[in-house]
C-alpha positions in Angstrom: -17.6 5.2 13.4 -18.7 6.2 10.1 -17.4 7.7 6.8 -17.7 9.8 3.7 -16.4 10.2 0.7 -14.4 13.7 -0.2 -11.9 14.0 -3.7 -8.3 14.9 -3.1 -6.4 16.1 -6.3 -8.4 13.6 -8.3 -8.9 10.9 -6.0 -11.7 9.8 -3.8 -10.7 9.4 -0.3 -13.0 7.9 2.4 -12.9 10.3 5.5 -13.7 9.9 9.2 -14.4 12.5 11.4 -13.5 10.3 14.4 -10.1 11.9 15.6 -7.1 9.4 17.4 -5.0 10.8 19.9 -1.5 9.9 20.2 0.0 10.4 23.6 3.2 12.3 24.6 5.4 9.6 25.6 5.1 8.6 21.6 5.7 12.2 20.6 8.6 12.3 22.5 9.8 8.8 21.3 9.1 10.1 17.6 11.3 13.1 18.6 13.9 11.3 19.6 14.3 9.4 16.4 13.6 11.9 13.8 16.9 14.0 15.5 19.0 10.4 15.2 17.7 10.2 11.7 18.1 13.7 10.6 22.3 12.9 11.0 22.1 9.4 9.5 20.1 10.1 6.4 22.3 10.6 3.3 23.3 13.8 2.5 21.8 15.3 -1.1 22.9 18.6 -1.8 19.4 20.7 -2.1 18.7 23.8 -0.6 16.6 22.6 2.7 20.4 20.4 3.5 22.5 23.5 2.5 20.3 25.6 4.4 19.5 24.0 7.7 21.2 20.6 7.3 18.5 18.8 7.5 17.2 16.5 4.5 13.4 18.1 4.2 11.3 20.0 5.6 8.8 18.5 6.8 8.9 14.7 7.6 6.3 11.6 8.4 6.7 8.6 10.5 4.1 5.5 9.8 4.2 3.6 13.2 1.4 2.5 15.8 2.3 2.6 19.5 2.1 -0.5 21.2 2.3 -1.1 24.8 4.0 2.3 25.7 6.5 1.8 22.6 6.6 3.7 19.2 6.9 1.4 16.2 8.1 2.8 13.7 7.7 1.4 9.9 9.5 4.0 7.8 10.0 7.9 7.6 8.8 9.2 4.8 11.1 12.1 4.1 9.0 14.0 1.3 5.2 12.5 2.6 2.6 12.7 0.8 -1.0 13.0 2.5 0.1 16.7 3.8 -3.0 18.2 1.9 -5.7 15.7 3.4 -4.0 16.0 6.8 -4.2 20.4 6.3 -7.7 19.8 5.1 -9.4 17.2 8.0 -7.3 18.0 10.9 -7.5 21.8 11.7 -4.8 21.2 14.7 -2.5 20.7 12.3 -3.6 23.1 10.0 -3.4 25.6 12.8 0.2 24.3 13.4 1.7 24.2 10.0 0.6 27.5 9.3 2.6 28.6 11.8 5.5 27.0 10.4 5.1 28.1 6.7 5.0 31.9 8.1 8.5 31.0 8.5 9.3 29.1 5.4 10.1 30.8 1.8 7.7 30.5 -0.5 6.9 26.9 -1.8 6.0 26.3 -5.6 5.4 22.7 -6.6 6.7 20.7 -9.8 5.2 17.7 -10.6 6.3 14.9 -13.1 3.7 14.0 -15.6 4.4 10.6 -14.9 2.7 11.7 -11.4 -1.4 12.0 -10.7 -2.4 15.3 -9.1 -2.2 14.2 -5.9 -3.4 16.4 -2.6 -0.7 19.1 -2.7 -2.8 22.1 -3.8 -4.7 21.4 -0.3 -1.8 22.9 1.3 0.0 24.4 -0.4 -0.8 27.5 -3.2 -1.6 27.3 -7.2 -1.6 24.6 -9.5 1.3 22.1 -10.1 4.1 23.5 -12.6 5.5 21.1 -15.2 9.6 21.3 -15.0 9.5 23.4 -18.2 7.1 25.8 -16.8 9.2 26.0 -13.6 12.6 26.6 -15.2 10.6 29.6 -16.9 9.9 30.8 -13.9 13.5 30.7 -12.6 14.7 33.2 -15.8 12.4 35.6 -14.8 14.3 38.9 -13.6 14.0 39.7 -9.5 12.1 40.0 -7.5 9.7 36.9 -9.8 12.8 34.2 -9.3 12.5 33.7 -4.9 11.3 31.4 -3.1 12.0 27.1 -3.2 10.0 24.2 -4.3 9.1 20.6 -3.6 9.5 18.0 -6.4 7.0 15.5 -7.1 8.9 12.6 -9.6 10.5 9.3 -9.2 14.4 9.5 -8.7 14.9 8.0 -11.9 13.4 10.8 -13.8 17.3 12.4 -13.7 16.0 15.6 -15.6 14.3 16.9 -12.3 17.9 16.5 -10.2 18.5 20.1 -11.6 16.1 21.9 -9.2 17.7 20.6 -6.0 19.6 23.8 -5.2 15.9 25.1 -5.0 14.2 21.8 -3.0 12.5 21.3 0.2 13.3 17.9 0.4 14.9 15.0 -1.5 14.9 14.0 -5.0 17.8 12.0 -6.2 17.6 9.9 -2.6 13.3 10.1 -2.1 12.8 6.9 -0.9 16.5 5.8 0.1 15.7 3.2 3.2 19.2 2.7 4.5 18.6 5.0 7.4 16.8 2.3 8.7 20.4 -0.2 9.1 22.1 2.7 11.3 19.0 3.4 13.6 18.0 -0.3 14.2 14.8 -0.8 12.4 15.9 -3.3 9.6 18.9 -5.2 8.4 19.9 -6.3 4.9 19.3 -9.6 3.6 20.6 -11.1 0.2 18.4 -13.9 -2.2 21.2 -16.3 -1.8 20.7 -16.4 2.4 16.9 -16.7 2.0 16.3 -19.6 4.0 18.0 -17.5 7.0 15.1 -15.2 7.4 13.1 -15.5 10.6 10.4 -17.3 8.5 8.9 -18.5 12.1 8.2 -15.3 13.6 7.3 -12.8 10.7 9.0 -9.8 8.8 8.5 -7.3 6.3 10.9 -7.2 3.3 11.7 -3.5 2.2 13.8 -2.5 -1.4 16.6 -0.5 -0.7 14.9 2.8 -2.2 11.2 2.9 -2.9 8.1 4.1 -2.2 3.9 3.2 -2.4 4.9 -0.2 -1.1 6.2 -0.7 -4.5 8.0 -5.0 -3.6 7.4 -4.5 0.0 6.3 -8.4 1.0 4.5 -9.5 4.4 5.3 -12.4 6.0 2.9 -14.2 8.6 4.0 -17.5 10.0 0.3 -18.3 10.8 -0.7 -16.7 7.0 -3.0 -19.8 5.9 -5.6 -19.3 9.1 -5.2 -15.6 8.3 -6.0 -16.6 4.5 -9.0 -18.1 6.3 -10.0 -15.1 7.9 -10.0 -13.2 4.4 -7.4 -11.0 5.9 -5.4 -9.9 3.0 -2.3 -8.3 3.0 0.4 -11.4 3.8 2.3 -12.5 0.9 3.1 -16.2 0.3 6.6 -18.1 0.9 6.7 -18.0 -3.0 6.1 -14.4 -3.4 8.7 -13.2 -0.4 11.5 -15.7 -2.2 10.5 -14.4 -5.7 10.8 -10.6 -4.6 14.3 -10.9 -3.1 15.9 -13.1 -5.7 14.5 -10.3 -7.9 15.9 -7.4 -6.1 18.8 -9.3 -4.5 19.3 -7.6 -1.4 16.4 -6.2 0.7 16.1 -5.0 3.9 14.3 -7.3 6.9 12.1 -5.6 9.9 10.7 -7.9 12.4 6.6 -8.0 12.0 4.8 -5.6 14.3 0.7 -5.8 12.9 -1.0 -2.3 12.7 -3.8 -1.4 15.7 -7.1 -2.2 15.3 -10.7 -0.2 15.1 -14.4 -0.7 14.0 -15.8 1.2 11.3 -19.2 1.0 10.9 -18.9 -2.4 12.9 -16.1 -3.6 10.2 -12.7 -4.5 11.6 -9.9 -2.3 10.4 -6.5 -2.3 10.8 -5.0 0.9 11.2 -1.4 2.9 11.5 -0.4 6.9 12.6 0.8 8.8 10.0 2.6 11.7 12.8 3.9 14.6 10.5 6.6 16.8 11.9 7.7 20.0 10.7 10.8 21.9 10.8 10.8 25.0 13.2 13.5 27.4 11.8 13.5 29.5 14.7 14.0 26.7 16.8 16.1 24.8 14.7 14.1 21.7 15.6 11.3 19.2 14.2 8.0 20.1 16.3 4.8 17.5 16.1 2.0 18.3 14.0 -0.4 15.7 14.3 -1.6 14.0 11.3 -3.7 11.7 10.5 -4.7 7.7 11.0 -5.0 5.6 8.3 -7.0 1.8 7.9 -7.9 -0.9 5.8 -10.4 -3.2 6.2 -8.9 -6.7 7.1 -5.6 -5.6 5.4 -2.6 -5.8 7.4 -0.7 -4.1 4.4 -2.1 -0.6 5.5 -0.9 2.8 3.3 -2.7 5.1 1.2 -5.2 3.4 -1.8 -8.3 3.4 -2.7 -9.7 1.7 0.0 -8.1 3.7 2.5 -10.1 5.3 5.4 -8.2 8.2 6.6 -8.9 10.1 10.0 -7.6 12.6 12.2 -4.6 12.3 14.3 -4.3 15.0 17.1 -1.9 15.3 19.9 -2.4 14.4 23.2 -3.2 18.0 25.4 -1.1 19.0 28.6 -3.1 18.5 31.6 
């Protein structure tokens, strides 16, 4: 398997052309979740919730599939990586489009405080600044239509004003405890920290966050890992320091990512599976995605080092 280099809103991202397949009985199993998330997740009142009731648009689960089970990490409920999957994958090029027919017209607002990212591979003109955007809005009919997808940390309060207009979240981007009512994590406190399952692994998660901003791996076999020059696992140190910090986290049990070669390199490697809401339908459909690695890395996400590749679904026979 081999790779090149191609620039996404400013960064470099390293690109395969060696597609992944994820099989139906996943898709069905990511189905299945994404409808018990959709009623768990808390409510924010934008337009895609007043609208549909649903809290975005379009959704991504990070997961691998493991012996005929779907692992799911997190959803990612306003994903980024939309424009390289719209630009590498034409199945789900072919089956977005299909969706967006459907969908109002989609301007994008981005925070200074945010790089460009890959948006303008999918969706139309340049990022607005919130200024710009508001201008837009006092413009007489038929100018002021359509909605818009916000690209700012929740903290930046100024942007809360455009959720009567948003395709997804903004106040709660990021807001992990879905994840207590659908059974992938609990909630641990700094005070219980030698009550974590310190002999069988876990992954610590903040409460709301994103870009695996204090999210810690723990290995129980980390130093022969160490050895290896697999990176990725945090120390005893680190874990404790991170949740006295935050106080209370939330605990998943430890499921590695897959594994490929590229260009004879070990990688470890997740699915990023995208789904899209059907408005016709009133239901989430697959889109595919992409796969994601990192060489000897089992803290796998989008950075620099990333290699990204298509993910397509598996075909009816």
């Amino acid at each position: 398997m081999k790779w090149e280099k191609q620039l996404f809103g400013g960064w470099e991202s390293r690109i395969s052309k060696e597609a992944k397949t994820i099989g139906r009985g996943a898709v069905h199993q990511a189905l299945d979740f994404v409808n018990l998330w959709r009623e768990v997740f808390p409510k924010e009142e934008t337009w895609v919730q007043k609208t549909y009731g649903i809290p975005s648009l379009i959704v991504k689960l990070d997961c691998v599939f493991i012996d005929g089970f779907l692992f799911i990490y997190e959803v990612d409920e306003r994903p980024d990586g939309i424009g390289i999957a719209n630009t590498i994958n034409h199945e789900f090029s072919a089956r977005l489009n299909l969706l967006k027919r459907k969908w109002p017209l989609i301007k994008w607002v981005k925070s200074d405080n945010r790089c460009p990212g890959d948006d303008s591979f999918w969706l139309d003109g340049d990022p607005l600044t919130l200024d710009e955007y508001l201008e837009y809005l006092s413009q007489p009919e038929p100018q002021r239509k359509g909605v818009v997808l916000v690209r700012a940390e929740p903290s930046e309060t100024e942007f809360h004003q455009l959720q009567n207009r948003s395709i997804s979240l903004i106040a709660n981007e990021g807001l992990k405890s879905y994840g207590l009512s659908t059974g992938l994590w609990k909630e641990v406190n700094y005070w219980n920290a030698d009550s974590l399952p310190w002999k069988y692994g876990f992954v610590l998660k903040p409460l709301q966050g994103s870009k695996c901003k204090d999210v810690e791996i723990w290995h129980p076999g980390r130093k022969h890992f160490n050895h290896l020059s697999i990176g990725g696992i945090s120390s005893e140190s680190k874990v404790r320091q991170t949740l006295e910090k935050n106080r209370v986290m939330y605990c998943q049990p430890l499921v590695l990512p897959m594994q490929t070669q590229v260009e004879n390199q070990p990688f470890f490697f997740i699915y990023r599976l995208y789904l899209g809401y059907h408005v016709g339908n009133k239901a989430y459909e697959p889109l595919g995605g992409t796969w994601v690695g990192r060489l000897k890395n089992f803290k796998v996400h989008g950075s620099e080092d990333s290699i990204f590749g298509p993910l397509v679904l598996e075909q009816k026979t």
